[in-house]
N, C-alpha and C positions, 0 to 999 in steps of 0.2 A: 504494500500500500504506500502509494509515495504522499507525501503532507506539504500543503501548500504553507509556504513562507507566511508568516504573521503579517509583512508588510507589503507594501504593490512592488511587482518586477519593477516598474516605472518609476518610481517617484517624480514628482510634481517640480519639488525644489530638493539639486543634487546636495553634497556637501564638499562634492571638488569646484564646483561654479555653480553659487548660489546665484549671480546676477545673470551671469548666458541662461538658465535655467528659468529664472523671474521672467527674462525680456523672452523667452516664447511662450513661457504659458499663456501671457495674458493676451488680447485680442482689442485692446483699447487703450491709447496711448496714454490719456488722461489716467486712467486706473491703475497704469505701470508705473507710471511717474507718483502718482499719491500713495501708492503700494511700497515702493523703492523709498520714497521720502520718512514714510513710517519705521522703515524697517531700519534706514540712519538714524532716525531719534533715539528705536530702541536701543541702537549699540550706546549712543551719545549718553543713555539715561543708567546701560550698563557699568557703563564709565564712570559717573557721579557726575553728570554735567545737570545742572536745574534748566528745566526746558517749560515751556508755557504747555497749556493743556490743548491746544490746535495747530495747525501747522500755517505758516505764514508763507508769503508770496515768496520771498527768500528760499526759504527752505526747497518748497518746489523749485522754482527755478536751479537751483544747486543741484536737486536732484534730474532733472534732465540735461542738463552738463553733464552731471557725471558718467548718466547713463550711453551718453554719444562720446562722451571721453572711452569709457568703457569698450564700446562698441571699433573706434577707430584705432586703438593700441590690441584690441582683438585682429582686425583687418589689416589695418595697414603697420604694422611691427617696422617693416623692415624699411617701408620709406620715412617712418619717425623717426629708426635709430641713422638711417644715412641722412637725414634734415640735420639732426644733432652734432654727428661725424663733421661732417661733408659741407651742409649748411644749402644742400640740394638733393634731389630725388637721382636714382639711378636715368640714363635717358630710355630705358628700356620700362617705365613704372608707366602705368595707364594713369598717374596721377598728374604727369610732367605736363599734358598741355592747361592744366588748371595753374601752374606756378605757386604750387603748394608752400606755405610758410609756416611754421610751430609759434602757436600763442597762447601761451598759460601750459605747453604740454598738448594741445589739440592742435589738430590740424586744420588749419582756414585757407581759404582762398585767396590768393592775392593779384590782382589783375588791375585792368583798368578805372576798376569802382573805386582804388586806392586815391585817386585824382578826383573824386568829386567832393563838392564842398556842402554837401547837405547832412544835417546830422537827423534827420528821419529815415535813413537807408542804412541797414549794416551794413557795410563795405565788405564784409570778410567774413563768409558765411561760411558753416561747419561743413567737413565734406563728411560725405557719408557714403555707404556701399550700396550698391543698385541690390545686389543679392541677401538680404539681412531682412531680419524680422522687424527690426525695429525703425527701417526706412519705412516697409511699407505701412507699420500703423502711426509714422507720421503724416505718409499721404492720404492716409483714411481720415486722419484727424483733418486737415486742411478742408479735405471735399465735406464730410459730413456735419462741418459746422457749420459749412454755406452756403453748400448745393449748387458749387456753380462748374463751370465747363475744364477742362483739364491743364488748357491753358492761363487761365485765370489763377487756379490753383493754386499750378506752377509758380507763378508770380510770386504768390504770396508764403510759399515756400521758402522760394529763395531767399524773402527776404532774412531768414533766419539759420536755413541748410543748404547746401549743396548737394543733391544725392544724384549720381551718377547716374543717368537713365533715367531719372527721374519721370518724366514725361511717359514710359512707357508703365511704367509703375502706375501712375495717375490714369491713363485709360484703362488699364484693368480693373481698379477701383470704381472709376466710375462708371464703366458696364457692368463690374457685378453686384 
């Protein structure tokens, strides 16, 4: 008689990567990012840090940084550590025609937006990987807050990500 294990083959959240683990379980960007945000306070509260009893605009924001920080030292390893080195991408990186630059440790964009003098545009928006779970429930997030067409979206995308294909991500979403 063989006995089935107490716990799931699967588990939900691993204990080698809890956040790779977090960022596919969930299906909604907002609920990753307030999920991820909770789960920093608890270490912060394991720690003996005094924390207010709800989470503040800060706090999320911190937590989806980290989560795309996260996400871009997962993907792109080796053009951060040659950004570092080098202070450039290999010319063989699919990153090189963006003219990738490190800021705070992430990776931004650096191109011609560096030249404009509006401070309502980020200039140097996060890149991110076409293939990743977490690109596309930022494109879900964009479309379903405002129902509008793929290039629109896009737009308003950018003003905060760069995700590589982005555009073809965005029609998937909003056909299905």
């Amino acid at each position: 008689a063989t006995s089935t294990p107490p716990w799931p083959k699967k588990p939900h959240l691993t204990f080698t990567d809890p956040i790779g683990s977090m960022i596919r379980y969930f299906g909604d960007a907002d609920r990753l990012i307030k999920t991820y945000a909770w789960w920093r306070r608890s270490c912060k509260l394991l720690r003996g840090e005094q924390m207010e009893n709800h989470l503040d605009v800060e706090e999320l924001q911190e937590a989806e940084r980290l989560l795309v920080r996260y996400v871009q030292h997962e993907t792109y390893a080796a053009e951060i550590k040659a950004l570092k080195e080098r202070g450039r991408v290999s010319a063989t990186s699919d990153l090189l025609p963006l003219n990738p630059a490190l800021e705070d440790g992430m990776l931004v964009v650096q191109g011609r937006l560096s030249h404009l003098a509006s401070e309502n545009i980020n200039i140097r928006p996060y890149i991110l990987p076409k293939n990743h779970h977490l690109s596309t429930l930022l494109c879900r997030r964009v479309h379903y807050s405002s129902h509008v067409g793929s290039e629109w979206a896009l737009t308003m995308l950018r003003n905060k990500y760069w995700i590589i294909s982005a555009r073809s991500i965005l029609r998937n979403v909003v056909t299905s």
